[in-house]
N, C-alpha and C positions, 0 to 999 in steps of 0.2 A: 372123351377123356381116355389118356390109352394110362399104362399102368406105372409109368414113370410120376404123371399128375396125379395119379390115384393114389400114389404112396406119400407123394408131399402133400395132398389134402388131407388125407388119416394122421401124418404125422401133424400138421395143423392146428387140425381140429383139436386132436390130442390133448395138445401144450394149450390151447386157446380154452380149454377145460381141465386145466391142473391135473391133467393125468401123468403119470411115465405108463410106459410101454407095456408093464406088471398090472398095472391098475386095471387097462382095458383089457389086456388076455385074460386075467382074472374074471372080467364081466360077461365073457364067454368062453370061461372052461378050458381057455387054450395057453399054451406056454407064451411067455416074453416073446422068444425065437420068434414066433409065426409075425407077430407084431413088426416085430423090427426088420426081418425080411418083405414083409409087403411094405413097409414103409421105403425101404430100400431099393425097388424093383428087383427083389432076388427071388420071391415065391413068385412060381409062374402056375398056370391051371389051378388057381384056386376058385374052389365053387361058387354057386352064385348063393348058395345056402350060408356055407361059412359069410362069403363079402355080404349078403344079408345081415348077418346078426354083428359082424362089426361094425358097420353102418348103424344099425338101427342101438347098437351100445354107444353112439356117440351123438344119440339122439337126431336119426334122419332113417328118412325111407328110402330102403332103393327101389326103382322103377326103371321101366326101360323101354322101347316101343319098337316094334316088328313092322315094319312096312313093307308091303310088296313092291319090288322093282321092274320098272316097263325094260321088258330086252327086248332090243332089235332082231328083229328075223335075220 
């Protein structure tokens, strides 16, 4: 998922649970802005701590998985 899909699933999810943008920054301590710009692809580097607790305010866990990759000599 790169961060264009990322912001239309949060915005989504959002609406798909009667939130506006206030409701969830609220459920983590953060302004509107922050909301609306990841919804938008305009915050970029955001943590994996913050996208943690938005994620987990719209009832999901985030996860991820590290695989090592074979390179060619």
């Amino acid at each position: 998922m790169n961060i264009v899909e990322l912001g239309k699933w949060i915005a989504k999810e959002r609406k798909e649970q009667g939130l506006i943008q206030d409701d969830l920054a609220g459920m983590i301590g953060q302004s509107y802005s922050l909301i609306s710009d990841l919804e938008r692809a305009r915050r970029r580097g955001i943590g994996f701590d913050m996208l943690r607790r938005v994620v987990a305010a719209l009832g999901y866990e985030l996860s991820f998985t590290v695989t090592k990759i074979e390179r060619k000599p």
